[in-house]
C-alpha positions in Angstrom: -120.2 -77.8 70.6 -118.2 -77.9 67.1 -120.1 -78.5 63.9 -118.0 -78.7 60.8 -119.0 -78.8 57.4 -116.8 -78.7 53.6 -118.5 -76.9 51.1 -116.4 -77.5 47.5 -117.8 -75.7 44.3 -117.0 -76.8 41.1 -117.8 -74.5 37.9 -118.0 -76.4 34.5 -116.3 -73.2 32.6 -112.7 -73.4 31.7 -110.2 -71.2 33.9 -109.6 -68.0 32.9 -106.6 -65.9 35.2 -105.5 -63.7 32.4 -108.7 -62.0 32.5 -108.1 -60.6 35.8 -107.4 -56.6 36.5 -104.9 -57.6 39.3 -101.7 -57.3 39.2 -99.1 -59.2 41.9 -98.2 -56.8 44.8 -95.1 -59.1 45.0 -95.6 -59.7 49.2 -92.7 -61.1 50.7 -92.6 -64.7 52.0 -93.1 -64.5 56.0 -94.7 -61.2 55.9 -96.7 -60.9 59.5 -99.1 -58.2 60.0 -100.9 -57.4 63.1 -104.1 -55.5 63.0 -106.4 -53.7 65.8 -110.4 -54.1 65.3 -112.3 -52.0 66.6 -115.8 -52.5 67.1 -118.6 -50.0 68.9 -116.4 -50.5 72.2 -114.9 -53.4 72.3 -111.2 -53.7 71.2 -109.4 -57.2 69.9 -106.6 -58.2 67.7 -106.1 -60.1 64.9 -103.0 -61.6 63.4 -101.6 -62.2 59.8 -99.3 -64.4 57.8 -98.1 -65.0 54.3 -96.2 -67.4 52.9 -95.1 -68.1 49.4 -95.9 -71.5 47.7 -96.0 -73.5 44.4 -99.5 -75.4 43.9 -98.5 -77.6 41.1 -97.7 -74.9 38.4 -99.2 -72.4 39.8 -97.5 -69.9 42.3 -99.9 -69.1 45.3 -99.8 -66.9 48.2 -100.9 -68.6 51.5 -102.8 -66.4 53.9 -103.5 -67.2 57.3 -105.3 -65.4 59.6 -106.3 -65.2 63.1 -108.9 -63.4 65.6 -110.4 -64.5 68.8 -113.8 -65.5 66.7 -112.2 -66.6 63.3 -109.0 -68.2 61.5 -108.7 -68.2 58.0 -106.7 -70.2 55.2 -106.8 -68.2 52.0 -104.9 -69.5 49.0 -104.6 -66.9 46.3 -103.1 -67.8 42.8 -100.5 -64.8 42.1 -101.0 -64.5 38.8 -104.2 -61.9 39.0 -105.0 -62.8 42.8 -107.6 -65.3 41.6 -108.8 -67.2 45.2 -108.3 -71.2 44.8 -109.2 -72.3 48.1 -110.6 -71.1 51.4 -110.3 -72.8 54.3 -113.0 -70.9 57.4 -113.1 -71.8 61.2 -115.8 -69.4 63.1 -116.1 -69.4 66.6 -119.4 -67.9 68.3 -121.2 -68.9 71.3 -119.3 -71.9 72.6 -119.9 -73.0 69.4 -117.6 -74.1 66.9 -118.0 -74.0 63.2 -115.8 -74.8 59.9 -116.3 -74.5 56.0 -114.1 -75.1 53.3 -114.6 -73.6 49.8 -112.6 -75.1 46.4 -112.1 -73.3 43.2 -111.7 -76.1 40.3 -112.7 -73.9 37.5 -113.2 -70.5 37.4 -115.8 -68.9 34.9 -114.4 -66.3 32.3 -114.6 -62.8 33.7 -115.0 -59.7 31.9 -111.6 -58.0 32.6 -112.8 -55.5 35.0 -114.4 -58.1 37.4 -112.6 -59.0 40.8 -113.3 -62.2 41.7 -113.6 -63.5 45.5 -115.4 -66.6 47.4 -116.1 -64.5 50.6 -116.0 -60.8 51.7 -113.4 -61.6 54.1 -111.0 -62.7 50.9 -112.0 -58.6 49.5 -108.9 -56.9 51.8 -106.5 -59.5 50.3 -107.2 -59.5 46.4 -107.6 -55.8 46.9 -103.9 -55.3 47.1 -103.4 -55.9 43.8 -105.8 -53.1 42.8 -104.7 -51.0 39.5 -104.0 -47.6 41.9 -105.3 -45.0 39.8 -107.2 -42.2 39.1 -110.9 -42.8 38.6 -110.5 -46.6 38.3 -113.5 -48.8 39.1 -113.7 -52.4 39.1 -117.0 -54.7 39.9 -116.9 -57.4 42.1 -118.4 -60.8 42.5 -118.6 -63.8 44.4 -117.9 -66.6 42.4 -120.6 -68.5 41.7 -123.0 -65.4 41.5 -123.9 -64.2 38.0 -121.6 -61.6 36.3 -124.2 -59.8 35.1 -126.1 -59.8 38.2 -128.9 -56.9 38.5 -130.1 -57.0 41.3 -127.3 -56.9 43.2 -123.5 -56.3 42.6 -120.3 -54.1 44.1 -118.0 -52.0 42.2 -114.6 -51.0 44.0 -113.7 -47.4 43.4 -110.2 -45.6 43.7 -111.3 -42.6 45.4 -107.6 -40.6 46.0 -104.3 -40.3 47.9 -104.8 -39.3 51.2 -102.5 -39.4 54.1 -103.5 -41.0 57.5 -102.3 -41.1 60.8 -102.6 -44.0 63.3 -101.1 -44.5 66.5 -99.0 -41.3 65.8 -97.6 -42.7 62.8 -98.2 -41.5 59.5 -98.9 -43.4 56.2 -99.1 -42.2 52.5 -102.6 -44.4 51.0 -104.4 -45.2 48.4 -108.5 -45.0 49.3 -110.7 -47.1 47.8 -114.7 -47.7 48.6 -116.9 -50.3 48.0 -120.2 -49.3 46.2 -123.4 -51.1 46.1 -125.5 -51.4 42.8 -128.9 -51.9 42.8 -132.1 -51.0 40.7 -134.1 -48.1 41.3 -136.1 -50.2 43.9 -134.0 -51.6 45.8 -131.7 -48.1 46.5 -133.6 -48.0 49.7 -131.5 -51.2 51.0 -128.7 -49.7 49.1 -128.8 -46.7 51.4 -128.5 -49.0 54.7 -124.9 -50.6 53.6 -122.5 -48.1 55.8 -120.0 -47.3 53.7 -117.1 -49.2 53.1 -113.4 -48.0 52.9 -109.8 -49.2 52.2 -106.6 -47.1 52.2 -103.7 -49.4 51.1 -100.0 -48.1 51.4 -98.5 -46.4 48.1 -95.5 -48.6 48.0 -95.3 -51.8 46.8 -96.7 -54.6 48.2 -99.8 -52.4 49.4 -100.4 -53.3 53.0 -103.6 -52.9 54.2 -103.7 -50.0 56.5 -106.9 -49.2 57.6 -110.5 -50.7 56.6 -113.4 -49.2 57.6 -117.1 -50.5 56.8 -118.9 -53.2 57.5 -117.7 -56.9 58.7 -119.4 -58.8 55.9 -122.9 -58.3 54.3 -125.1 -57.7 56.8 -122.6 -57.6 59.2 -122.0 -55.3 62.3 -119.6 -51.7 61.3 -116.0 -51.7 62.2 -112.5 -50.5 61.7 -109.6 -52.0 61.3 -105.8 -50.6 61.5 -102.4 -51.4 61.1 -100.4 -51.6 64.2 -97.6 -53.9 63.3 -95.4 -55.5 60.3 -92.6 -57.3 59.7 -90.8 -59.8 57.2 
């Protein structure tokens, strides 16, 4: 069974890049990375590409990835990582399921805002983090309110720390993803397992190893680096 569906948002606010905290991580064109997930007991793979392209003006990096259960287009403007489009196919069940998600404008952001249109864009943009002590920057799904109280993520640099995988080892950067909620609501807070990235030192910051949960609400896993070329 395949169900398929285009969702397109369009935000009447002129677009605002410059306001973005991200820098370029300058990936090379072709880059492939191939990642091991890890999940409770079950083992798969997942594969990913990026290719440099010019969208008009604008200068984009094309993302494509691949899992036995997903593939993903993810079109990233490189001027503050800013996500234009997103392009989703899900596979579950025997069932087959597609979305595709359009940027026309994007609202002005207070400089310290990340901007993504899904949780799975987060280990992408992230690359372009500002890699220092004590940084923290919020996140938001665009379309969500920036000033958001009852809900909202901030994305802390937490330190250097070197990690082994497969017997290799790699000098990262840790970050972790922090729910904020009212005094209320910490409760749920507290059931979000907690979320880390370590991202290589060097330039252009490959994702080494996330660990956290799949989505909101979704099940905990880990993910590591276990190839790269380009």
């Amino acid at each position: 069974m395949k169900i398929g569906f285009i969702l397109a948002i369009f935000l009447l606010c002129s677009a605002v890049y410059g306001a973005s905290p991200l820098v370029d991580p300058r990936i090379p064109d072709g880059e492939s990375l191939r990642y091991r997930i890890i999940k409770g007991d079950e083992i798969s793979y997942s594969t990913q590409e990026i290719f440099q392209e010019d969208n008009g003006s604008e200068r984009m990096y094309s993302i494509f990835t691949k899992s036995d259960t997903q593939e993903e287009n993810l079109l990233l403007n490189r001027f503050g990582l800013v996500p234009f489009k997103s392009s989703v196919v899900n596979r579950l069940n025997g069932a087959e399921y597609s979305s595709e998600t359009i940027v026309q404008k994007m609202p002005e952001f207070s400089s310290d805002y990340i901007a993504i249109i899904g949780f799975e864009d987060l280990v992408h943009v992230l690359r372009g983090f500002p890699f220092m002590k004590d940084k923290e920057l919020k996140m938001v799904i665009i379309g969500q309110k920036q000033d958001d109280e009852m809900f909202s993520m901030d994305i802390r640099y937490q330190k250097l720390e070197i990690i082994k995988i497969d017997g290799v080892s790699y000098k990262t950067h840790k970050l972790e993803l922090v729910p904020q909620m009212p005094g209320f609501l910490k409760i749920i807070g507290g059931l979000f397992p907690k979320t880390y990235f370590w991202y290589s030192t060097e330039s252009p910051h490959i994702l080494i190893r996330h660990e956290g949960s799949a989505g909101f609400g979704g099940d905990k896993q880990t993910i590591e680096l276990v190839d790269s070329t380009w």
